[in-house]
C-alpha positions as CSV (number, residue, x, y, z in Angstrom):
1,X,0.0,0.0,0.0
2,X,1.2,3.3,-0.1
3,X,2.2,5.7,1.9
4,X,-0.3,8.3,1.1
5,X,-3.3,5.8,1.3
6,X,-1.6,4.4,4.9
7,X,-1.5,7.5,6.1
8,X,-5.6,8.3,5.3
9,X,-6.5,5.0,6.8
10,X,-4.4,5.7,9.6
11,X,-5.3,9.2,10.1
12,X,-9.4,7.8,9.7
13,X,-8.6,5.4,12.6
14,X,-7.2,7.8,15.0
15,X,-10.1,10.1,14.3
16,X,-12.7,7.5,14.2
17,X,-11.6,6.5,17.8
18,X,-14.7,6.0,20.3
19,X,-15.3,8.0,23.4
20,X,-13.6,5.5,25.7
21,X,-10.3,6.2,23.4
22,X,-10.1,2.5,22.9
23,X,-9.0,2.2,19.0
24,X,-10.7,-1.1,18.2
25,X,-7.4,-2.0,17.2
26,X,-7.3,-5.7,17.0
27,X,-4.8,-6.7,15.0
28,X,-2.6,-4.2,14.6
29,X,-2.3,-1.5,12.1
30,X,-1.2,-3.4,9.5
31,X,-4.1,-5.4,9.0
32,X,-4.4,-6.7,5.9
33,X,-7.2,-4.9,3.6
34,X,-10.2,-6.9,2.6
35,X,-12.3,-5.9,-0.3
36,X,-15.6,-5.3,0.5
37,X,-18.8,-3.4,0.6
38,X,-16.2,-0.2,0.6
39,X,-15.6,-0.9,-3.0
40,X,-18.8,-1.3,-4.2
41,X,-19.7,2.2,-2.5
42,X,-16.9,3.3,-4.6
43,X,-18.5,1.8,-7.6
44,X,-21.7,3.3,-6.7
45,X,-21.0,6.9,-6.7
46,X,-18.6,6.7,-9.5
47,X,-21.2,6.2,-12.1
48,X,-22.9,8.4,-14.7
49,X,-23.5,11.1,-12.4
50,X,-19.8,11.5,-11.5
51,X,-18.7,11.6,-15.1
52,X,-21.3,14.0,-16.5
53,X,-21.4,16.2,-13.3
54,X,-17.2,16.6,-13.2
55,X,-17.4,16.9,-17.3
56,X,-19.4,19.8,-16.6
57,X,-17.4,21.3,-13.8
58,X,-14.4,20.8,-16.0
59,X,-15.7,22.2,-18.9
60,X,-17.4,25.5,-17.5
61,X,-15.4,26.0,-14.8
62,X,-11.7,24.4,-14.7
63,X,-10.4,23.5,-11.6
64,X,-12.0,26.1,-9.5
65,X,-14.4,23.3,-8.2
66,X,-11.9,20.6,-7.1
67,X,-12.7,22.1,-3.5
68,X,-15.8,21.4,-3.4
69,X,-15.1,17.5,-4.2
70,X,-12.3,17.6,-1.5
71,X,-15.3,18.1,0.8
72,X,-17.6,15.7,-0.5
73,X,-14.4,12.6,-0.4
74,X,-14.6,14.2,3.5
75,X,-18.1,14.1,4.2
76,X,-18.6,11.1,2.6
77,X,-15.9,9.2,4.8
78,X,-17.6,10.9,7.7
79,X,-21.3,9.8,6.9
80,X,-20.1,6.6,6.0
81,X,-18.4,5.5,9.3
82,X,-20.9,6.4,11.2
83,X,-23.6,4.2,9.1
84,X,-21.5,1.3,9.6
85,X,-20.6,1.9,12.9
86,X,-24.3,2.2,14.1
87,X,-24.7,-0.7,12.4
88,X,-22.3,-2.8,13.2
89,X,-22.7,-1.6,17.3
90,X,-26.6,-2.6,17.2
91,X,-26.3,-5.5,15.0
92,X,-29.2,-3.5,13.1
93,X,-29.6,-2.4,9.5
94,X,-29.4,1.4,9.5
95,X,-33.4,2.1,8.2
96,X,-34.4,-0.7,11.4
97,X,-31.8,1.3,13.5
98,X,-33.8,5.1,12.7
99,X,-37.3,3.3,13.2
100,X,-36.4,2.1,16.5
101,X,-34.8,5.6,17.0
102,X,-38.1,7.3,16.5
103,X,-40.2,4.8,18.2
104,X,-42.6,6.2,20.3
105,X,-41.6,9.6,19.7
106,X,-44.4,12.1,17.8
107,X,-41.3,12.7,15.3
108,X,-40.7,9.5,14.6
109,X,-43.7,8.4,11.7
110,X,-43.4,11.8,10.0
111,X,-39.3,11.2,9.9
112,X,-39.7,7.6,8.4
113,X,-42.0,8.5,5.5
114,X,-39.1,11.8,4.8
115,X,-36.8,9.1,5.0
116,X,-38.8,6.2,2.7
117,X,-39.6,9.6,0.2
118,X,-36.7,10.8,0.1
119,X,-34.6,7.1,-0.9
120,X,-37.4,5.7,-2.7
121,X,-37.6,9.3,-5.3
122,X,-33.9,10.0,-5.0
123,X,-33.0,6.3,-6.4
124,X,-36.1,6.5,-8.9
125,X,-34.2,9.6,-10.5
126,X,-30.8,8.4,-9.8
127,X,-31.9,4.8,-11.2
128,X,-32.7,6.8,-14.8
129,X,-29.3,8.5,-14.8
130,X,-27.7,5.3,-14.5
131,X,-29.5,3.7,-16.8
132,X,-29.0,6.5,-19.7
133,X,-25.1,6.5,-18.4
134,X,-25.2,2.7,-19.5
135,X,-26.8,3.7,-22.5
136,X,-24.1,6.5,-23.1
137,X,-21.3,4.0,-22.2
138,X,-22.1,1.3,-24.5
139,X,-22.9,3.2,-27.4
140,X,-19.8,5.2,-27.0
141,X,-17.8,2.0,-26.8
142,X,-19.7,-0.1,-29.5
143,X,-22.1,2.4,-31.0
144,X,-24.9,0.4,-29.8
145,X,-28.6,1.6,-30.0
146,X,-28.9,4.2,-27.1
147,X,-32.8,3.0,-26.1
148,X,-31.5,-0.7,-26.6
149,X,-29.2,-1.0,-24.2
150,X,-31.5,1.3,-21.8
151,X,-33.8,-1.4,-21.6
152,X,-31.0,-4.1,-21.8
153,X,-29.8,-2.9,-18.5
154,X,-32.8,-2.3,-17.0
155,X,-34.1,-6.0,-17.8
156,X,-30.6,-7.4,-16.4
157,X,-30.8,-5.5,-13.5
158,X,-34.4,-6.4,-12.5
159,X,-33.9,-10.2,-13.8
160,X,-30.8,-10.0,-11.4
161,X,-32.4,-8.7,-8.3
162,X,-35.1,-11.3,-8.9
163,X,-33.0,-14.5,-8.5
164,X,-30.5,-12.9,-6.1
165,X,-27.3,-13.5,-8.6
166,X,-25.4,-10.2,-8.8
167,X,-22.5,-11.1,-6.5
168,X,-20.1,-11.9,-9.3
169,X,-20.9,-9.7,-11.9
170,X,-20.5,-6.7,-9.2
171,X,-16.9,-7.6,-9.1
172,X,-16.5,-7.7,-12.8
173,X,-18.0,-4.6,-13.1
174,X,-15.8,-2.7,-10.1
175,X,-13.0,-3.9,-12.2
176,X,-14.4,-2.2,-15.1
177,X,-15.2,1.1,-13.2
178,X,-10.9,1.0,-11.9
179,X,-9.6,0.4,-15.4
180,X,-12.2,3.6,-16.0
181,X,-10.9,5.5,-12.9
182,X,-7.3,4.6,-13.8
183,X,-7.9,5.6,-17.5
184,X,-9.0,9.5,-16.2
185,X,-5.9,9.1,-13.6
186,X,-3.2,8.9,-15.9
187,X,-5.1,11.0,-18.6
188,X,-5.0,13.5,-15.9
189,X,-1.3,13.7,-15.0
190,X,-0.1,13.8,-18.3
191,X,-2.4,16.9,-19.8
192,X,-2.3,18.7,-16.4
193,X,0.7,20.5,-17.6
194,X,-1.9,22.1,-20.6
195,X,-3.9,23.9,-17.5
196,X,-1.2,26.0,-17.2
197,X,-0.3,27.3,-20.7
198,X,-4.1,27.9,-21.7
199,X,-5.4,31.1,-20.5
200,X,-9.0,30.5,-20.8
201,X,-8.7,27.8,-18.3
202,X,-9.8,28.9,-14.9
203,X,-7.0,27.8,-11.8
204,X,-7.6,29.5,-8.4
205,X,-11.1,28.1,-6.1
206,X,-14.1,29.7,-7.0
207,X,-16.4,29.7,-3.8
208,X,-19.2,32.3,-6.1
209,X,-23.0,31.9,-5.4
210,X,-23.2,31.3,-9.6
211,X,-21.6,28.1,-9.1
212,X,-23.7,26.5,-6.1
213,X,-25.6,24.3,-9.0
214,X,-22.6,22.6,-9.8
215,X,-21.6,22.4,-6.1
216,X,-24.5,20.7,-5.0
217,X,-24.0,18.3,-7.7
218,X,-20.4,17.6,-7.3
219,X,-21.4,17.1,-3.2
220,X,-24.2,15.0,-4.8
221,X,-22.7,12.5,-6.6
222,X,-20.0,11.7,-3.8
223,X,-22.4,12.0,-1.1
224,X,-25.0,9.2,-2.0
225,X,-28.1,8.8,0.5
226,X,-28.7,5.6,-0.1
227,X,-25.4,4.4,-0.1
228,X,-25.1,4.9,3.7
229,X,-28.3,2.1,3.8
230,X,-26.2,0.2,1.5
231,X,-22.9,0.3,3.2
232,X,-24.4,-0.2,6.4
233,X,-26.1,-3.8,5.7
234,X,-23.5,-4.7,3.0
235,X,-21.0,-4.5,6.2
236,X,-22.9,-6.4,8.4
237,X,-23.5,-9.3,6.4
238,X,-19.4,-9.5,5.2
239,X,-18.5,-9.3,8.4
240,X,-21.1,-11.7,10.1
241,X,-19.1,-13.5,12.7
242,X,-16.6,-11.1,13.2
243,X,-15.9,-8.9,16.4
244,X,-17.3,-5.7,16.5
245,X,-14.0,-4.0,16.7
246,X,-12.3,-6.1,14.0
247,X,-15.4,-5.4,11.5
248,X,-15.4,-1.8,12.4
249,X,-11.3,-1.6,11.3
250,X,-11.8,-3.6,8.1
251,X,-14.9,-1.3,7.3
252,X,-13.1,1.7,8.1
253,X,-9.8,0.6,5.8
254,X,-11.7,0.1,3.2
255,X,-14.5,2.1,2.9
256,X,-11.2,5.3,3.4
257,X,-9.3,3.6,0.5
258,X,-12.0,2.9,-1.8
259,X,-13.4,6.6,-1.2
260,X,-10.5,7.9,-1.7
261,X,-9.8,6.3,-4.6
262,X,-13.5,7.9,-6.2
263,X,-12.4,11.7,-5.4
264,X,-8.9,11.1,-7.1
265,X,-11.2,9.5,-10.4
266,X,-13.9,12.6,-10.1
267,X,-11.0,15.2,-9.5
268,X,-9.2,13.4,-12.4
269,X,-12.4,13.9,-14.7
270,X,-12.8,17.5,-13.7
271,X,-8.9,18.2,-15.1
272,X,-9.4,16.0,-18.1
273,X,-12.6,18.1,-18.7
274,X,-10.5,20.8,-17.8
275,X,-7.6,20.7,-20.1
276,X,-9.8,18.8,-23.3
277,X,-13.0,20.7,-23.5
278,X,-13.6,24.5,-24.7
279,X,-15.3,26.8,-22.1
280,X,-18.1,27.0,-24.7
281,X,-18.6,24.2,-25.9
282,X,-21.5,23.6,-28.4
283,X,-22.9,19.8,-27.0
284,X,-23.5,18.3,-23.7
285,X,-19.9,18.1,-21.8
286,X,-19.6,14.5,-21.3
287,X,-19.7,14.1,-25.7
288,X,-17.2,16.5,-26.0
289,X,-14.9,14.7,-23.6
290,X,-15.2,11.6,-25.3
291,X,-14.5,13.1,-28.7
292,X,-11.5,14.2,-27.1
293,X,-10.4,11.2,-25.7
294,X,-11.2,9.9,-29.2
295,X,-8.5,12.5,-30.5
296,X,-6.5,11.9,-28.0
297,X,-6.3,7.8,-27.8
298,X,-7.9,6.8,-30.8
299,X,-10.1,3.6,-30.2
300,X,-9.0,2.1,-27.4
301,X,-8.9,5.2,-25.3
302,X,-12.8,5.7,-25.8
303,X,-13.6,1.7,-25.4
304,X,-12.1,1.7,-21.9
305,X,-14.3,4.7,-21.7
306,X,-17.2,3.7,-22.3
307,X,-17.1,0.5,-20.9
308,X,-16.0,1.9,-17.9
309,X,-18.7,4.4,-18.4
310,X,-21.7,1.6,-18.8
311,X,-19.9,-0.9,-15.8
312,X,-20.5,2.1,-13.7
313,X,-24.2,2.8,-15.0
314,X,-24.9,-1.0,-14.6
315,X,-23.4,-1.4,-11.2
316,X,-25.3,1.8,-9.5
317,X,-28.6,0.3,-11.5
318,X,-28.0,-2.5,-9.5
319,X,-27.2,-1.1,-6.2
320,X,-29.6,2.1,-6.3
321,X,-33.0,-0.6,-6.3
322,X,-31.1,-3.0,-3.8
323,X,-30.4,-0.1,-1.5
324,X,-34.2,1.1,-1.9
325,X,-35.4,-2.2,-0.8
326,X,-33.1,-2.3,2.4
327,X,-34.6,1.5,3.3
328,X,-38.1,1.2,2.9
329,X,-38.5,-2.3,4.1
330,X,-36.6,-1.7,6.8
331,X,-38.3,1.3,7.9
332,X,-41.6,-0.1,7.2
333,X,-40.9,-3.6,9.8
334,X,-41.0,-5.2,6.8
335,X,-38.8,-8.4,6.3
336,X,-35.3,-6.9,4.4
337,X,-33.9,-10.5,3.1
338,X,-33.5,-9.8,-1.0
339,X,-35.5,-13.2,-1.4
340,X,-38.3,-11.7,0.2
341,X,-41.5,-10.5,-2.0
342,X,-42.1,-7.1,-0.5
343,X,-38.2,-6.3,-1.2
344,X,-38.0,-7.4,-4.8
345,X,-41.8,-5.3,-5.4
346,X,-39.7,-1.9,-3.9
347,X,-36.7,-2.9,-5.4
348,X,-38.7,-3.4,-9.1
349,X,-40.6,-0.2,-9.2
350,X,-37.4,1.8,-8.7
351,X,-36.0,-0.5,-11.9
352,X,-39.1,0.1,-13.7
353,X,-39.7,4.0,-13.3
354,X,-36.0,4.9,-14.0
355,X,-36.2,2.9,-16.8
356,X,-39.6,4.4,-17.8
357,X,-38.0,8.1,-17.2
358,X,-34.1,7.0,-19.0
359,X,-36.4,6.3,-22.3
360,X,-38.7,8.5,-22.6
361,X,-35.8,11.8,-21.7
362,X,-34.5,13.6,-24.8
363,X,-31.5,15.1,-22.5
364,X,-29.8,11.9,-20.4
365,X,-27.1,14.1,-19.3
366,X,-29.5,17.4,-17.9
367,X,-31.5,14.1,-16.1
368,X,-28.4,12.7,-14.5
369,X,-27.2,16.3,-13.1
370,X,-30.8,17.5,-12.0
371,X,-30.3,13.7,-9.9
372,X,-27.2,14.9,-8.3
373,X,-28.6,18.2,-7.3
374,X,-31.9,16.8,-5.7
375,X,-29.7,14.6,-3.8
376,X,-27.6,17.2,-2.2
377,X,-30.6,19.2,-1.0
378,X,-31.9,15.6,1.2
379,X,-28.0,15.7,2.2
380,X,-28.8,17.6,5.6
381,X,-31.7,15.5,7.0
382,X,-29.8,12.7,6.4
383,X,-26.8,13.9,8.0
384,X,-28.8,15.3,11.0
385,X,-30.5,11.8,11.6
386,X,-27.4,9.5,11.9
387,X,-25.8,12.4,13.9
388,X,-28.4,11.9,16.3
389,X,-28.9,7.9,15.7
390,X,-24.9,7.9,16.5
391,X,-24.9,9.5,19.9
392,X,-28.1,8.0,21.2
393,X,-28.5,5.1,23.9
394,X,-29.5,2.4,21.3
395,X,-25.7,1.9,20.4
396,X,-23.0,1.1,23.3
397,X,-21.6,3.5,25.0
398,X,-18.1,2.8,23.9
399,X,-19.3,3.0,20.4
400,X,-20.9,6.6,20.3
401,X,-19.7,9.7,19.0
402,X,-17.1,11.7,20.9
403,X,-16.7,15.0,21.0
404,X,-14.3,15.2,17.7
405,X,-16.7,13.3,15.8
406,X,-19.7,15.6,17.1
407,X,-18.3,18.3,16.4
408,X,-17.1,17.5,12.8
409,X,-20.7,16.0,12.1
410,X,-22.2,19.2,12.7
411,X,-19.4,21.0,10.8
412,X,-20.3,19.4,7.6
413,X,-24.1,19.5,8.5
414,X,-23.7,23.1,8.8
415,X,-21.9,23.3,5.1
416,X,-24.7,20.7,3.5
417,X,-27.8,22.7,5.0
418,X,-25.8,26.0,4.0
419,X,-25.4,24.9,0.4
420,X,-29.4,23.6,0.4
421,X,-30.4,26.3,1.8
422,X,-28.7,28.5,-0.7
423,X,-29.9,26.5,-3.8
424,X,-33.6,26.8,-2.5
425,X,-33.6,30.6,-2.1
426,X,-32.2,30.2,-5.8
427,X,-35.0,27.9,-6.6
428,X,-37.6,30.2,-5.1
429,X,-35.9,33.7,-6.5
């Protein structure tokens, strides 16, 4: 491993360490890393979303934005931890863990149904993005029929879901999303030097009110909802059996490495974007990158592309209805076992409406970053909820917050409700 990606794990654990100052340190520091749910979180948010929304960034704005995904890699690591680590401390899926948080409590059925609203629309609209990213990905790498390969994906998927068999393909398809991610990575180092010899390109961080759309959807597309329900049952089942304190490390290395790795591929995008694309360009961002990476790496260049491009669509259509059916069944009592009838219904409808909104759209990449923006504004009530789930009497005592942890949780809750906030008064003029 190296040093750089020691050092986040090891600066995560230190943080991450629970008000008794006990580490949960079994095993030493050098634990070895084991691929898990971390990675397909990875593989989750670096999907269509991430590669339209940081085309766009790039395109319009340079590198002025790269601050705002330094937050997001941040936040995310944050939210994440303490999903898993509620979890994981409770023995309880996350949407079980907020219903028994609310129980009895006037707040509690009004915060379920925000809750159930919120993941069941967000991953309808973020199921359509990754859908038409699918559709983007394999027609740019084969020039297949757009529509075709829409409903292709959305049949797999569903068919998927139904018999339970999506374990291996997932990890074909996270290797298909690295190759992607390591594609944007070296693109990125070697035209970086161009950002400095073209003067239209903007350098210096741009923190201006006009930008907040693009903020809220680079935060948006890093900072997945429902990846925090996903994470959180995903790690209890690969570490069923395992100690609390050796799950929570291998969760936490992980889930820090494989986060990490997504805001080096989104940053990597946004200087690509950067360095390739004209401030005015004439087409949607994400077809002018491609033609660039045509220019640049004729025909393999774009076939990595774009099948990095529909892995990632594929795997976030597979995760986004999976995730839906852990959240609202869970928060409905509601048996949350994939096999189970009521959780292949919720986890169908979100297939079948993104599907039904990923053909009908005549602008997949305006769909996809409208997705990342609605998500950013739920951000805050999410944040606030597992803030509060995280210091409450339901998990141990040795596994709540401290005051760090507090203190940074309602740092970046601050940020997320000052961004939504902001974008609403936009909204609303």
């Amino acid at each position: 491993m190296k040093p750089c990606s020691m050092a986040v794990v090891w600066a995560a654990e230190n943080v991450f360490e629970c008000s008794n100052g006990a580490l949960l340190n079994e095993g030493g520091l050098f634990m070895r890393l084991r691929i898990g749910p971390g990675a397909m979180v990875a593989a989750a948010f670096i999907g269509p979303g991430t590669i339209t929304t940081a085309s766009v960034a790039g395109a319009t704005t340079g590198i002025t934005l790269i601050w705002a995904i330094a937050f997001s890699v941040f936040a995310t690591v944050l939210l994440q931890e303490l999903a898993v680590r509620s979890a994981l401390a409770t023995d309880r899926d996350l949407a079980t863990l907020i219903r028994d948080f609310g129980a009895g409590y006037w707040w509690g059925a009004p915060l379920l149904l925000l809750i159930i609203l919120a993941v069941g629309v967000g991953n309808a609209a973020y199921q359509s993005g990754n859908l038409s990213g699918a559709g983007i990905g394999l027609n740019t790498a084969l020039g297949t029929n757009f529509t075709s390969v829409v409903l292709l994906s959305a049949t797999a998927s569903a068919t998927l879901i139904v018999i339970n068999r999506y374990r291996l393909l997932e990890r074909i398809l996270v290797v298909l999303v690295a190759a992607m991610g390591l594609l944007f990575t070296g693109l990125a180092i070697l035209l970086a030097p161009l950002l400095w010899v073209q003067p239209e390109v903007r350098l210096l961080p741009d923190f201006s009110y006009a930008n907040l759309t693009l903020v809220l959807a680079l935060i948006g597309t890093t900072v997945v909802p429902y990846n925090l329900f996903l994470h959180a049952t995903a790690a209890r089942q690969h570490w069923q059996g395992s100690s609390i304190g050796e799950a929570l490390k291998g969760a936490r290395w992980e889930s820090c490495v494989a986060i990490l790795f997504g805001g080096v591929t989104t940053t990597a995008i946004v200087v690509v974007a950067a360095a390739l694309v004209p401030s005015a360009v004439d087409q949607p961002a994400i077809n002018a990158v491609i033609e660039a990476i045509e220019v640049q790496m004729p025909g393999w260049g774009v076939m990595i592309l774009g099948m990095g491009l529909f892995a990632a669509g594929l795997t976030s259509a597979i995760a986004a209805p999976v995730a839906a059916g852990w959240t609202i069944c869970g928060a409905l009592g509601w048996s949350v076992d994939p096999q189970s009838l009521r959780f292949k219904l919720v986890a169908l409808t979100v297939v079948l409406i993104g599907g039904l909104f990923a053909v009908v759209t005549s602008r997949p990449s305006a769909l996809i970053l409208t997705a990342q923006v609605t998500n950013a504004l739920l951000l805050p009530l999410i944040a606030l909820v597992l803030i509060m789930v995280a210091n409450s009497s339901l998990l141990p005592s040795s596994y709540r917050n401290n005051v760090v942890l507090n203190a940074t949780g309602i740092a970046v809750l601050v940020a997320m409700t000052l961004l939504a906030g902001g974008k609403l008064f936009k909204i609303l003029g």
